[in-house]
C-alpha positions in Angstrom: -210.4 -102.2 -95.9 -208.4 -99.2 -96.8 -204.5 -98.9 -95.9 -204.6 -95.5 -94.3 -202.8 -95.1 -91.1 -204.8 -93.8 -87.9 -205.4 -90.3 -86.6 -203.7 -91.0 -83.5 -200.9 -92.6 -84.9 -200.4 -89.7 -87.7 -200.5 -87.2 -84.4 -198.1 -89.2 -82.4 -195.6 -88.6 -85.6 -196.1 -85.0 -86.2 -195.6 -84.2 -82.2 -192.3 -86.0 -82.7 -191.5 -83.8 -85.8 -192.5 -80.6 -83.8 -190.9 -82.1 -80.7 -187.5 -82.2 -83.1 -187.3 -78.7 -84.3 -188.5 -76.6 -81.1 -186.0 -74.1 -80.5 -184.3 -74.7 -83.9 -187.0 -74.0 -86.7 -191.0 -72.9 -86.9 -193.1 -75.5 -88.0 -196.2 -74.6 -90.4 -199.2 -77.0 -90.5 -198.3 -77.5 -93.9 -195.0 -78.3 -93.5 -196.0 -81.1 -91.3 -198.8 -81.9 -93.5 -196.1 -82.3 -96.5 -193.6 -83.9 -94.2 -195.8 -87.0 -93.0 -197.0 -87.4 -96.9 -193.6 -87.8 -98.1 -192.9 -90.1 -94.9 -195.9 -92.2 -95.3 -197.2 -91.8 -98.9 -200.4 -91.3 -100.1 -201.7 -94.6 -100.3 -201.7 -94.3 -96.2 -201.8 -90.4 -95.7 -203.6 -87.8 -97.4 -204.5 -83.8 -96.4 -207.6 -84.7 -94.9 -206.3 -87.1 -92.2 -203.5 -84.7 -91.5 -205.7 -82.0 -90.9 -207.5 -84.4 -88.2 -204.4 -84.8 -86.5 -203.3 -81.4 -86.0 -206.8 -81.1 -84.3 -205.9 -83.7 -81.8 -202.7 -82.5 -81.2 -204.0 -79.3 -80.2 -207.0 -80.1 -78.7 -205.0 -82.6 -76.7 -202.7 -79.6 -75.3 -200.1 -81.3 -76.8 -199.2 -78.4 -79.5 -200.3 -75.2 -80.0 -200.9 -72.3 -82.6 -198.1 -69.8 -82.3 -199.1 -66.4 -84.5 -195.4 -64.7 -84.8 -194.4 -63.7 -88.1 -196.8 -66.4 -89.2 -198.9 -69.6 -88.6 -197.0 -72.3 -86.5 -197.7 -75.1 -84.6 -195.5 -75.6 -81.5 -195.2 -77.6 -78.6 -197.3 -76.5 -75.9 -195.6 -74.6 -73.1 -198.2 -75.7 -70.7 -198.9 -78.7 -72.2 -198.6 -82.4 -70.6 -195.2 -82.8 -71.4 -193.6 -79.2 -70.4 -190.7 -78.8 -67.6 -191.7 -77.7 -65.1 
């Protein structure tokens, strides 16, 4: 039985981290990706399973791909948890 942390969990911790810095700092996948290895180590988190949960977080709607001046993930504008 391995120690690694699930998908959905790891998601649910990088939309807080993106939820955090909108409006004060751009977010790139790897700095989230970095971010939640340092948080969780690598006996419970590695690149693969944080690649996974970008995928559900923007499959989801949560987050999205913003292309200005770079790659960054932010939080979806029309997503589930936008103001409306």
């Amino acid at each position: 039985m391995s120690d690694e942390m699930g998908t959905e969990e790891l998601a649910d911790a990088m939309y807080e981290m993106v939820k955090e810095y909108h409006g004060k700092r751009n977010v790139k996948a790897m700095d989230l990706t970095k971010a939640m290895i340092s948080k969780f180590g690598d006996e419970k988190c590695n690149k693969k399973l944080c690649k996974k949960a970008i995928r559900v977080l923007i499959e989801s709607a949560r987050c999205t791909y913003s292309y200005v001046g770079g790659s960054y993930i932010v939080l979806n504008p029309d997503g589930p948890d936008a103001k409306k």
